[in-house]
TORSE-171408 format. One line per field, with one value per atom (N, C-alpha, C): y, z, x. Coordinates in nm, 3 decimals. Layout:
REM residues N
yy <- (Y;...) .
zz <- (Z;...) .
xx <- (X;...) .
REM end
This chain:
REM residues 127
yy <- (6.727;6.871;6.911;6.831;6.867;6.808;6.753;6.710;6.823;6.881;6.993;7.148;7.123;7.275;7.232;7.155;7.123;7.137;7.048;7.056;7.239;7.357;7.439;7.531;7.504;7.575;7.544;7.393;7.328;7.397;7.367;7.484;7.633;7.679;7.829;7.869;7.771;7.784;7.728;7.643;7.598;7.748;7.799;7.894;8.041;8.028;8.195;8.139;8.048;7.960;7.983;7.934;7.980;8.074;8.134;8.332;8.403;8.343;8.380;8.376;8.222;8.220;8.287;8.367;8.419;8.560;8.630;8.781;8.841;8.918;8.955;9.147;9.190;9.350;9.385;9.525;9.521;9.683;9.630;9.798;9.914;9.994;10.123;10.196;10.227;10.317;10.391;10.482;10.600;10.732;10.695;10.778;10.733;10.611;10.598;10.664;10.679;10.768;10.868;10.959;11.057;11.111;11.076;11.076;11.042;10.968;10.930;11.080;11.148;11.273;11.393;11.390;11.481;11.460;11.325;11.360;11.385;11.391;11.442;11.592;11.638;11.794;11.853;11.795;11.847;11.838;11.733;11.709;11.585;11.529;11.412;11.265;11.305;11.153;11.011;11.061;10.916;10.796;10.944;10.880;10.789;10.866;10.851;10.722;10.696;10.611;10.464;10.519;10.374;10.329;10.381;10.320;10.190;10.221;10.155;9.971;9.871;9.734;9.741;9.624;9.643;9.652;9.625;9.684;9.772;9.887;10.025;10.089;9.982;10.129;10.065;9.915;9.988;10.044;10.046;10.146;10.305;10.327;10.433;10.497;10.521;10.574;10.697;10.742;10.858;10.956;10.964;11.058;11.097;10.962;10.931;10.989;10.970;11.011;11.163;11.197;11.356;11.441;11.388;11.429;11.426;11.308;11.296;11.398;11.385;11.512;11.660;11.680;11.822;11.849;11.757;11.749;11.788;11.705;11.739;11.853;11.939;12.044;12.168;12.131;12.236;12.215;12.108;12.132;12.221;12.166;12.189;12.326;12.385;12.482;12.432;12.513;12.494;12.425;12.289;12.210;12.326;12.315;12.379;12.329;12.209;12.129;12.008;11.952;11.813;11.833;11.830;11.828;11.692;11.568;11.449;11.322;11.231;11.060;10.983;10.884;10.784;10.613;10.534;10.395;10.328;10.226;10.125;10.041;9.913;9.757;9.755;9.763;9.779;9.616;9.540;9.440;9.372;9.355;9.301;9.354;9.470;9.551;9.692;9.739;9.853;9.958;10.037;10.150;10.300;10.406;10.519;10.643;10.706;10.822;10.965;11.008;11.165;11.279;11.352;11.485;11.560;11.619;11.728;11.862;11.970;12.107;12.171;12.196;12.293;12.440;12.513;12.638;12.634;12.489;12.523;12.409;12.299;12.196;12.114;12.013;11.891;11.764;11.711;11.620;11.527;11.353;11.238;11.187;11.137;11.069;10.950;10.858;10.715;10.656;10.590;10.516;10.311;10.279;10.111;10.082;9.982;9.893;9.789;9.686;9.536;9.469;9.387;9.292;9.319;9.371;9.358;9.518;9.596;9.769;9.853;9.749;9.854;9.946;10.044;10.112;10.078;9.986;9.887;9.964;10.081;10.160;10.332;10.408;10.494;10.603;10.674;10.780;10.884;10.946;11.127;11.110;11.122;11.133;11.254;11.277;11.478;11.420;11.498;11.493;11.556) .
zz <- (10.696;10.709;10.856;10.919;11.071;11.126;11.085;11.152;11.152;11.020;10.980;11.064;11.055;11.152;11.316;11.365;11.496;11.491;11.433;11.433;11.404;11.319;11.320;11.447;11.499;11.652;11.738;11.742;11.863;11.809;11.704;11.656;11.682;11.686;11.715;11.850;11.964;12.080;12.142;12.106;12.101;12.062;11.959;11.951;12.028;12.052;12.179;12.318;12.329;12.520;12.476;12.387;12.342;12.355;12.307;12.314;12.412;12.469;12.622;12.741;12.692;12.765;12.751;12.606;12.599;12.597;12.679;12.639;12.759;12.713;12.827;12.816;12.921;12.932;12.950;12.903;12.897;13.047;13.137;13.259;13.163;13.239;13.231;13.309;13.254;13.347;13.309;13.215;13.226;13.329;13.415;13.575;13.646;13.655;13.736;13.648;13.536;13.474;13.493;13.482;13.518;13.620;13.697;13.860;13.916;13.814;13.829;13.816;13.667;13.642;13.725;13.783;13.874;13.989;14.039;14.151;14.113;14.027;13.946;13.938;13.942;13.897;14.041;14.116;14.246;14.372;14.272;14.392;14.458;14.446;14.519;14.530;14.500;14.437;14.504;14.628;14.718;14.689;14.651;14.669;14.519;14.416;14.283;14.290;14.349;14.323;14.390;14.487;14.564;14.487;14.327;14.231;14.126;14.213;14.066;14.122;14.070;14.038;14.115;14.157;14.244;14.176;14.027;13.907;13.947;13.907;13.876;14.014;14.128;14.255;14.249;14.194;14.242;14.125;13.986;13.896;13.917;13.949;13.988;14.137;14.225;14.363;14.328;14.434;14.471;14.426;14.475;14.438;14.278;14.243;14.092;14.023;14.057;13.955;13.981;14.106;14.122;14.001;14.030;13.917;13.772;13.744;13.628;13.558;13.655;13.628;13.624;13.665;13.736;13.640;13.564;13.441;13.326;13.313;13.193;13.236;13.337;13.364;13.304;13.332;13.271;13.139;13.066;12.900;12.850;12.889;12.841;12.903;13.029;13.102;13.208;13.297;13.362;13.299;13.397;13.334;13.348;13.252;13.214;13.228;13.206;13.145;13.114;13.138;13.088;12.963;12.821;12.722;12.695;12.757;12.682;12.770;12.740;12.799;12.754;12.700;12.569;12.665;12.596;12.648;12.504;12.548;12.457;12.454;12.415;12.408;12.373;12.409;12.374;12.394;12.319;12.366;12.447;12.455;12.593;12.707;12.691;12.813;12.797;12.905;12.895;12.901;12.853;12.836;12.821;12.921;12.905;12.887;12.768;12.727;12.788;12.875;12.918;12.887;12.758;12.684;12.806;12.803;12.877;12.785;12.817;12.765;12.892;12.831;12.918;12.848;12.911;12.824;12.706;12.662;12.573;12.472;12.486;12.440;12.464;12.407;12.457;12.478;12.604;12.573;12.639;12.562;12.611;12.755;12.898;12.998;12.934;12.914;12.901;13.030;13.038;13.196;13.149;13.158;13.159;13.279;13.271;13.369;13.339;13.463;13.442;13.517;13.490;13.578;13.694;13.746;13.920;13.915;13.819;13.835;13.892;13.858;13.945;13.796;13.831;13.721;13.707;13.547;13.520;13.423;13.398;13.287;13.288;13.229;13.203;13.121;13.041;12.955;12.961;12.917;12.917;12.747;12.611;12.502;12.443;12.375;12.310;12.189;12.195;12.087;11.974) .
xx <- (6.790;6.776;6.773;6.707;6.660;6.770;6.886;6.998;7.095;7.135;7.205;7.178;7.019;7.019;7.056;7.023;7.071;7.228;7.271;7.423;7.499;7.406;7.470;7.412;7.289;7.258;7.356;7.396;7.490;7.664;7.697;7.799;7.780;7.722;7.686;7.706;7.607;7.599;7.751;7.821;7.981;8.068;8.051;8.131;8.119;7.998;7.945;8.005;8.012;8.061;8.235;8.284;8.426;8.467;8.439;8.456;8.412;8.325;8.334;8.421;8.497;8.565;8.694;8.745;8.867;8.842;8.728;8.707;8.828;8.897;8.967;9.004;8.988;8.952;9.117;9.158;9.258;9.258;9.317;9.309;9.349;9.258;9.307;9.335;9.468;9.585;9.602;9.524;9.511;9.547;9.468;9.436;9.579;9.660;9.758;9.865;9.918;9.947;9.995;9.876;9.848;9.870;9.844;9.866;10.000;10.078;10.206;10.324;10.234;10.332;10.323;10.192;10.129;10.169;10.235;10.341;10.475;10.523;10.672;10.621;10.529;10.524;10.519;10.436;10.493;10.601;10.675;10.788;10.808;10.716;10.631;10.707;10.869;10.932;10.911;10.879;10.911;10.760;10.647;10.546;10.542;10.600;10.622;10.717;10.815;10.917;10.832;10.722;10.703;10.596;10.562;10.494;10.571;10.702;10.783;10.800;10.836;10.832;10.981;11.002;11.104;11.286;11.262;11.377;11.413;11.309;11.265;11.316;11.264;11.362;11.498;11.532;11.672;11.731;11.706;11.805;11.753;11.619;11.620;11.479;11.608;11.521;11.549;11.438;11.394;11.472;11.565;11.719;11.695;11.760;11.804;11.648;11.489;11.424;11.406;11.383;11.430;11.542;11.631;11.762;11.694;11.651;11.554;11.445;11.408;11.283;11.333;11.424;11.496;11.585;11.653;11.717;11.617;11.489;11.417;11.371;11.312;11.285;11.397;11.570;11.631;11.665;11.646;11.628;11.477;11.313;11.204;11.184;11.214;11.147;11.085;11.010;10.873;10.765;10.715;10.620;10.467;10.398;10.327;10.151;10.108;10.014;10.017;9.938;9.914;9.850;9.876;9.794;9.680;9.739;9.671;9.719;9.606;9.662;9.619;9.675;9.656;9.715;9.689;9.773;9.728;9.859;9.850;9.955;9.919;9.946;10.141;10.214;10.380;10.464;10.458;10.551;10.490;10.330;10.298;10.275;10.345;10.298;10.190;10.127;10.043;10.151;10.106;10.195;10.121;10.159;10.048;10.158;10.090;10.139;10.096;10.146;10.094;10.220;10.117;10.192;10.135;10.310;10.292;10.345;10.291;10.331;10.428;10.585;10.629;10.692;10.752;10.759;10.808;10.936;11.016;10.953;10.874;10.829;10.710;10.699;10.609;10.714;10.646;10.692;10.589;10.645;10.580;10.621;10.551;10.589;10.578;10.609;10.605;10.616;10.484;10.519;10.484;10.562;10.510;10.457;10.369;10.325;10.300;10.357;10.333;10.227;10.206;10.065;10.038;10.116;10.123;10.077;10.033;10.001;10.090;10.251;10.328;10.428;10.445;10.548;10.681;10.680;10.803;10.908;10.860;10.936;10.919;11.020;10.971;11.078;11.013;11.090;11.014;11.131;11.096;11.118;10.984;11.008;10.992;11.064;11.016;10.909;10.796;10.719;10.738) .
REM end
């Protein structure tokens, strides 16, 4: 009896040291996000583009996301609001959603980010 309970304390205390060792926090990028669309709303591309993974500037610099934004601006209207900011787990990667409200719509920013916290992706989604 007194063998069995030892053996399930020493199992117990084995499995809390285990799981300790695999707890892993997932960032939040929320705020970079955010802060990502909030330099697209003011113009801000260069500072915006020197967020991106080194892919990301060359399929699209400064220029090219300017055009981007300036394009979704003449389908939606005038950006309006940030309604919301969400993230979540995509393929492995973090991924943060900021709805924006503009005159004619909502839409989703989709911004990826990879390990390095740099911005590896991104879409303009209509909600």
């Amino acid at each position: 009896m007194k063998l069995s309970v030892a053996i399930f304390v020493l199992s117990a205390i084995f499995c809390v040291y285990c799981d300790q060792g695999q707890v892993t926090t997932t960032p939040d990028y929320t705020g970079s996000g955010k802060e990502f669309v909030e330099m697209l709303v003011r113009g801000d591309y260069i500072a915006a583009a020197a967020k991106f993974d080194d892919t990301m500037k060359g399929v699209m610099p400064e220029d090219k996301l300017a055009q981007a934004w300036l394009s979704l601006l003449q389908q939606v209207g005038p950006f309006d609001r940030i309604e919301g900011v969400s993230q979540k787990k995509e393929q492995g990667h973090d991924v943060v959603y900021v709805t924006c409200a503009f005159e004619r719509a909502s839409v989703n920013v989709k911004v990826v980010y990879n390990a390095e916290k740099e911005v590896s992706g991104l879409w303009f989604v209509p909600k």
